[in-house]
C-alpha positions in Angstrom: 0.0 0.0 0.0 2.7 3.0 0.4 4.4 1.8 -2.5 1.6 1.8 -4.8 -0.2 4.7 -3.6 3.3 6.6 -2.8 4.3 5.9 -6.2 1.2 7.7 -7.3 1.5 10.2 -5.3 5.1 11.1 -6.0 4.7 11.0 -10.0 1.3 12.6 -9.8 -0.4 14.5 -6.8 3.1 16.1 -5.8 3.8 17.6 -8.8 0.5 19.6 -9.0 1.0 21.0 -5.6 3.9 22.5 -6.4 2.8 23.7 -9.2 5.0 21.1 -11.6 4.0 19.4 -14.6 3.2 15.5 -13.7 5.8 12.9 -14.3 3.5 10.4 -15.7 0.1 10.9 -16.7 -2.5 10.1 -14.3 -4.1 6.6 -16.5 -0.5 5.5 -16.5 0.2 6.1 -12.9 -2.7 3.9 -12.0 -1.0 0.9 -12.6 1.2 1.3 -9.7 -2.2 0.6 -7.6 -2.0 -2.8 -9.2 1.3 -3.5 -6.5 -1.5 -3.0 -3.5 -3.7 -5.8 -5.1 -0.5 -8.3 -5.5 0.1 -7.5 -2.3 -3.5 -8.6 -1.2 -3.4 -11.4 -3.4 0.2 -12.6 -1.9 -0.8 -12.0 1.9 -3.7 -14.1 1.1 -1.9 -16.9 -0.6 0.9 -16.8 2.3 -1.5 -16.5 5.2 -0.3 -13.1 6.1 -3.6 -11.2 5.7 -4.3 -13.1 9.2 -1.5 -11.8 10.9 -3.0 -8.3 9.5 -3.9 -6.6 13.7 -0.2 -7.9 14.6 1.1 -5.6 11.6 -1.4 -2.9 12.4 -0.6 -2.9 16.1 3.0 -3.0 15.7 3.0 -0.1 13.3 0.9 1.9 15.8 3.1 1.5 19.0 6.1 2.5 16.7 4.3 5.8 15.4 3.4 6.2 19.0 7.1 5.9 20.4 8.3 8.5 17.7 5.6 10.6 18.7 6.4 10.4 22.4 10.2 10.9 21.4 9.8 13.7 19.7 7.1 14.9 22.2 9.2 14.8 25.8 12.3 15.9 23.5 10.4 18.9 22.6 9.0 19.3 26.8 12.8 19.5 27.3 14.1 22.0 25.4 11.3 24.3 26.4 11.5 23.8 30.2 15.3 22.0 31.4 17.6 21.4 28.8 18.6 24.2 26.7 20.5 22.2 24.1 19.4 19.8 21.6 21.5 17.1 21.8 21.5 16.3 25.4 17.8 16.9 25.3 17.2 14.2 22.1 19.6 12.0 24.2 17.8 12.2 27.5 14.1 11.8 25.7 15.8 8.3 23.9 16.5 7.4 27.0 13.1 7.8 28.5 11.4 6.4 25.8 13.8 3.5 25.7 13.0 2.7 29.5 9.4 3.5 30.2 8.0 2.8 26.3 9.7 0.0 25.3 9.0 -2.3 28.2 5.3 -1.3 28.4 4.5 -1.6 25.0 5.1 -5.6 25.2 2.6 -5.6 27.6 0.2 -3.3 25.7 0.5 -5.8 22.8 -0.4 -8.9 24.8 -3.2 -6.8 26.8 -4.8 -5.3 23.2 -4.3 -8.7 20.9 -5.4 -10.9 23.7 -2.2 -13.2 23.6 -1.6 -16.3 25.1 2.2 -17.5 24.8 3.8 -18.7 27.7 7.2 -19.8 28.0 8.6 -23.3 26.5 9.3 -24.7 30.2 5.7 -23.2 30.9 4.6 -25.4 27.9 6.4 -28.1 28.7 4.4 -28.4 31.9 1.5 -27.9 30.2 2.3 -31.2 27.8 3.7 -33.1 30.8 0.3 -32.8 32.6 -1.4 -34.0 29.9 0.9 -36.7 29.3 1.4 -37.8 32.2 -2.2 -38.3 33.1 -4.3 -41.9 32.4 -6.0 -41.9 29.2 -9.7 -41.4 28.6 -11.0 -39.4 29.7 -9.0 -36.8 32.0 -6.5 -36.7 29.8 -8.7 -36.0 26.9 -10.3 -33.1 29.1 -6.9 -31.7 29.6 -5.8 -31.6 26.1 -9.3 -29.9 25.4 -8.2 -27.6 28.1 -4.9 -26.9 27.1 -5.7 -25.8 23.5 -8.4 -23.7 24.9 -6.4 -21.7 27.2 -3.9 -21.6 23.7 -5.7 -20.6 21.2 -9.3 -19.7 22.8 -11.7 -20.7 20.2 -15.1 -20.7 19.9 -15.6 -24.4 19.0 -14.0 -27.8 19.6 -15.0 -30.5 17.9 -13.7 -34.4 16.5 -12.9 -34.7 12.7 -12.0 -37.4 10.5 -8.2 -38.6 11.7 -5.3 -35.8 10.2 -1.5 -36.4 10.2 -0.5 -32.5 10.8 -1.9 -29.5 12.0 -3.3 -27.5 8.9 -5.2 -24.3 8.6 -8.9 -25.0 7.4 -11.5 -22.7 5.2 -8.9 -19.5 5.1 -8.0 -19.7 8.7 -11.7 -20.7 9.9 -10.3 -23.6 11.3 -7.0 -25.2 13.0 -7.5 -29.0 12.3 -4.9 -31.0 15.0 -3.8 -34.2 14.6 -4.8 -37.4 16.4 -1.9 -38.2 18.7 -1.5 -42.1 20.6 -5.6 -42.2 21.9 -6.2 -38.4 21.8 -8.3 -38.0 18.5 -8.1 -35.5 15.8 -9.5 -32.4 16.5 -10.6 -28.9 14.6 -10.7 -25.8 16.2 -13.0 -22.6 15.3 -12.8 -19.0 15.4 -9.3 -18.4 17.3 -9.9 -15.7 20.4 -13.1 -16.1 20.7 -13.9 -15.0 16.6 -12.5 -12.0 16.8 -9.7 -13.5 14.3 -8.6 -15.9 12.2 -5.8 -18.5 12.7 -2.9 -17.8 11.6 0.6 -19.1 10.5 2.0 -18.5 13.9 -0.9 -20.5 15.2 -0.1 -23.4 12.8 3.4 -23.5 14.1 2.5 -23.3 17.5 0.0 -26.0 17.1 2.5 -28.2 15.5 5.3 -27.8 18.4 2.2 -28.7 21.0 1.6 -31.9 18.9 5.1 -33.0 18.2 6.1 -32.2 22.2 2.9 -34.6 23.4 3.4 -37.2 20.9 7.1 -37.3 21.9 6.1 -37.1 26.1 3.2 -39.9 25.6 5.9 -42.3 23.7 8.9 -41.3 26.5 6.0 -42.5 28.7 5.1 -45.4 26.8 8.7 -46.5 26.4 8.9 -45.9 30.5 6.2 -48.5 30.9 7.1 -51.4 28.5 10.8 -50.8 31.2 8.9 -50.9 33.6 6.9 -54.2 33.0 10.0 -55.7 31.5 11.6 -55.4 34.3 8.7 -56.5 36.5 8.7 -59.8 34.5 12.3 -60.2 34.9 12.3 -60.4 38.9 8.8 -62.6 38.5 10.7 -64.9 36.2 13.9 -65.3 38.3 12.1 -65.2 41.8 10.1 -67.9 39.9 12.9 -69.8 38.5 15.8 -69.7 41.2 14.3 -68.3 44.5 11.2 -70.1 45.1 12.9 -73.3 44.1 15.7 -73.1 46.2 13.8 -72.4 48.9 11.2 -75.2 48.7 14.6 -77.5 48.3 15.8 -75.9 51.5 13.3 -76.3 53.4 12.4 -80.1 52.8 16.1 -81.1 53.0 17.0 -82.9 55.9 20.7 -81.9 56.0 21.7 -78.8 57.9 25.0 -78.7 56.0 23.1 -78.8 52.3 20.3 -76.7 53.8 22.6 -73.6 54.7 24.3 -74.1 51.5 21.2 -73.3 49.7 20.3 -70.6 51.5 24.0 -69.3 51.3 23.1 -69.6 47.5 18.9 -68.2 47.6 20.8 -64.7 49.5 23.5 -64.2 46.5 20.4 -64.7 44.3 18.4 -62.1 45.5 20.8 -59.7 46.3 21.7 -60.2 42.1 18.3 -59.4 41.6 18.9 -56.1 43.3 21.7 -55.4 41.9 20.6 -56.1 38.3 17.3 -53.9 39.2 19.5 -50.8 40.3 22.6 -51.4 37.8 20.9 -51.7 34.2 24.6 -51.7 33.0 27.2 -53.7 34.4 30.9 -53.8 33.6 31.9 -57.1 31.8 35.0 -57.8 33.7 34.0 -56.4 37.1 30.7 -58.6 37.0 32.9 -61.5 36.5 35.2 -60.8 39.1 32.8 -60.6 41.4 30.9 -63.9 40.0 34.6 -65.3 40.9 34.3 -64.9 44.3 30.7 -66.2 44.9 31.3 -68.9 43.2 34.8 -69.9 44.8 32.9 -69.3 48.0 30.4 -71.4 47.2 32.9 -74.5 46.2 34.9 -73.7 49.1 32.1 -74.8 51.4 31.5 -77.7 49.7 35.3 -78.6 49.5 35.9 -78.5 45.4 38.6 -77.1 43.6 37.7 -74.6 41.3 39.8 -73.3 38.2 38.4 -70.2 36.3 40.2 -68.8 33.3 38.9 -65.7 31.2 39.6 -64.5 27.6 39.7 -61.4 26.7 37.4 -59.5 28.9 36.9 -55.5 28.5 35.7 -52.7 30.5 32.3 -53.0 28.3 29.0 -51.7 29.3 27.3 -55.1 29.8 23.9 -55.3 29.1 21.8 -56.4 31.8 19.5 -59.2 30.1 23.3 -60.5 28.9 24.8 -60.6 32.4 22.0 -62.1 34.0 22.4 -64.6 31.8 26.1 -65.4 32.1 25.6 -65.5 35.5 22.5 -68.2 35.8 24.4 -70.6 33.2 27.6 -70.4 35.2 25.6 -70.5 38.7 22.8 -73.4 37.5 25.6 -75.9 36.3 28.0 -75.4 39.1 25.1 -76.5 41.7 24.0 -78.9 39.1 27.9 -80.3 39.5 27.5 -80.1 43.4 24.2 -81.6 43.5 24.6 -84.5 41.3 28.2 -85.3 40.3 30.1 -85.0 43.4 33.5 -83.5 41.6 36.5 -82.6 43.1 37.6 -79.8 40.6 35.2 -77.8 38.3 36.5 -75.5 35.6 35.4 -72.6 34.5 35.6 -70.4 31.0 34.8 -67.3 29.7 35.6 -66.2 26.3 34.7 -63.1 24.4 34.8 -63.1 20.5 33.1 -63.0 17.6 30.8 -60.5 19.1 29.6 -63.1 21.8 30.4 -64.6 25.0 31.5 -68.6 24.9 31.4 -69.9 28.2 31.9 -73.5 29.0 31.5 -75.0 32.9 33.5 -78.6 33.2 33.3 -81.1 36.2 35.1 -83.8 36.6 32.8 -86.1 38.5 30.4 -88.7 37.7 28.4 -88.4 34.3 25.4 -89.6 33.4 23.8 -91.0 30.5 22.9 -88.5 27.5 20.2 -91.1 25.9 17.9 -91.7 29.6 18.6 -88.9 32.0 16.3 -86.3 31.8 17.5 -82.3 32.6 16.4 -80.3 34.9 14.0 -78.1 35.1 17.0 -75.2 35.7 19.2 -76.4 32.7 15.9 -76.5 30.4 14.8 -72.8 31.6 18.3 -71.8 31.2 18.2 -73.9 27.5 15.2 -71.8 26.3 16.1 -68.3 27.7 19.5 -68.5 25.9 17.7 -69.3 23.0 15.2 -66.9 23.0 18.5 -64.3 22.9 19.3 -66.1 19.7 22.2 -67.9 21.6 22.9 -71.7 22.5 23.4 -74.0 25.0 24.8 -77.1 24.8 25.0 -80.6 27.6 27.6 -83.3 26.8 28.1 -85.9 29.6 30.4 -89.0 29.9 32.2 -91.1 32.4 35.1 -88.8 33.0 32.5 -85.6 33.5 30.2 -83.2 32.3 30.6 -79.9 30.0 28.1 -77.2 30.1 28.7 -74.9 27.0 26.8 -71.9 25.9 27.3 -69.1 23.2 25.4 -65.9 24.6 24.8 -62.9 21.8 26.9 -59.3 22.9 25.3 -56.0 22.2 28.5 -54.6 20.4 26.6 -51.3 20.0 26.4 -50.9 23.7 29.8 -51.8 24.5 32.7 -48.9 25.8 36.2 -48.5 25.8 38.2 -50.9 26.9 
């Protein structure tokens, strides 16, 4: 608009007031009026038509801070500073102070704004987040796009992938997000707008921050049940049946050794529970000593030998499995095959961990004995890691060998 009708103006209108013939005639000089419709015709094709009170409000508060600069410069001069330099400077300074600050506030006070901070939204999306779905948190989300965007009407549309603008800025369409449906909003601020391109971006950040919160949730829960399942299963598989052995065993010496044996278990448990990563070579130092304790009691040698073992982030699922296979066949060697030396091996290669656990005592018969119900759990866990175990059993002893998958992605420096 002051291009095209200052253009007119300039070439036409000013030269007749001062008494000048006109640079262009005044048929010609109408085609610069045609800039003000391509300028209509481009706000409307870029949405900045609806951004239109933002210009108009932003141009006014700057017309009124020259005015009030050139007004209390002008109070100076004629009542406490003589000069016009120290008066300009002084009346910046006011302006600069007092103006400045209070138009921001003007501006959210006139256009009825409603932008809080991000760690103000992020509060926002974390309440609705965090609360159960259907239907408080529904209400909520309601809730926070009304106290957003204030519009008239809030109602369920067919499902949308992205916030778009709908029927010229009528309508803010938001996308359905985990249970939360798609939803259309009318008539931002209560009609007296339309939305705009600001309010398309802000509705997109609100989406992609809740979708994000409600899958770090999500994620938090499958942990969580994981976990829950793990300490069932192992409570299930090693605590309850040591302890029901224990308690029907009639000898004292057998039955403390068990219970020795329950209390390393479930302090493991804790420790896996409160340690989701555990250091390959300190986890098996410390398996060293349990174990030599254990065979100490029971008055078997032990040799234990490890290959190239790192400083690596184990992962827990990994070392919880190391240490059942090792634990299960040594008491499998105590319980059954009364040794007098059992051999232990780790190995790391290949991007997994060999382990083998040798006894020297009695065998048994591959073809008619029948394993237990530990070496079978053990058997199908390691399997269900995409690893292997393996029984082989003669006269002169028994080997116990397993190949347990590593996480090389989760592994650190050495």
């Amino acid at each position: 608009m002051l291009v095209g009708s200052g253009a007119f103006v300039v070439t036409v209108i000013g030269p007749h007031l001062l008494g000048m013939e006109a640079f262009l005639s005044q048929g010609v000089a109408f085609v610069f009026f045609l800039l003000i419709f391509l300028g209509v015709a481009l706000g409307v094709a870029r949405f900045q038509l609806f951004q239109l009170e933002t210009w108009a409000f932003r141009i006014l508060f700057y017309v009124v801070g020259v005015i009030l600069l050139l007004g209390i410069d002008a109070i100076l001069i004629f009542t406490i500073v003589d000069e016009r330099a120290p008066a300009f400077a002084l009346s910046l300074l006011i302006v600069a102070l007092l103006w400045l600050p209070l138009r921001d506030s003007l501006a959210r006070w006139v256009l009825h704004r409603k932008d809080p901070p991000h760690a103000e939204r992020f509060r926002m999306i974390m309440d609705v987040a965090l609360t159960l779905p259907e239907p408080e948190q529904k209400q909520r989300w309601h809730r926070l796009l009304s106290d957003m965007f204030n519009p008239l009407e809030i109602a369920p549309v067919a499902p949308v992938s992205v916030a778009a603008l709908r029927e010229d800025g009528l309508a803010l369409a938001i996308p359905a997000i985990s249970t939360l449906p798609s939803m259309e909003l009318r008539y931002a601020d209560g009609g007296r707008r339309l939305f705009s391109a600001r309010d398309l971006e802000r509705a997109r950040e609100l989406s992609a921050m809740l979708a994000q919160a409600l899958e770090s949730r999500a994620a938090h829960e499958r942990g969580v049940s994981e976990e829950r399942a793990r300490i069932a299963r192992d409570i299930h598989d090693n605590i309850g049946v040591q302890l029901m052995a224990a308690l029907h065993s009639p000898d004292h010496t057998r039955k403390d050794l068990m219970i020795r044996e329950t209390l390393t278990d479930l302090r493991d448990i804790i420790n896996n529970a409160s340690n989701p990563d555990l250091s390959f070579d300190e986890m098996l130092a410390d398996l060293r000593v349990r174990i030599a304790e254990q065979l100490f009691v029971a008055g078997v040698a032990m040799r234990w030998q490890v290959e190239n073992a790192l400083a690596a982030a184990l992962p827990l699922q990994t070392a919880h499995m190391l240490r059942s296979i090792i634990r299960e066949a040594v008491q499998n060697a105590l319980k059954h095959a009364a040794p007098t030396l059992v051999a232990v091996t780790v190995r790391l290669a290949d991007g997994q961990i060999h382990v083998s656990v040798t006894d020297d005592g009695r065998g048994f018969d591959m073809d008619e004995a029948r394993p237990g119900n530990g070496l079978a759990n053990l058997r199908d866990r390691t399997e269900a890691v995409g690893g292997a175990l393996r029984i082989d059993s003669d006269t002169a002893g028994t080997c116990i060998t397993a190949d347990i998958p590593l996480d090389t992605q989760r592994r650190g420096a050495p």
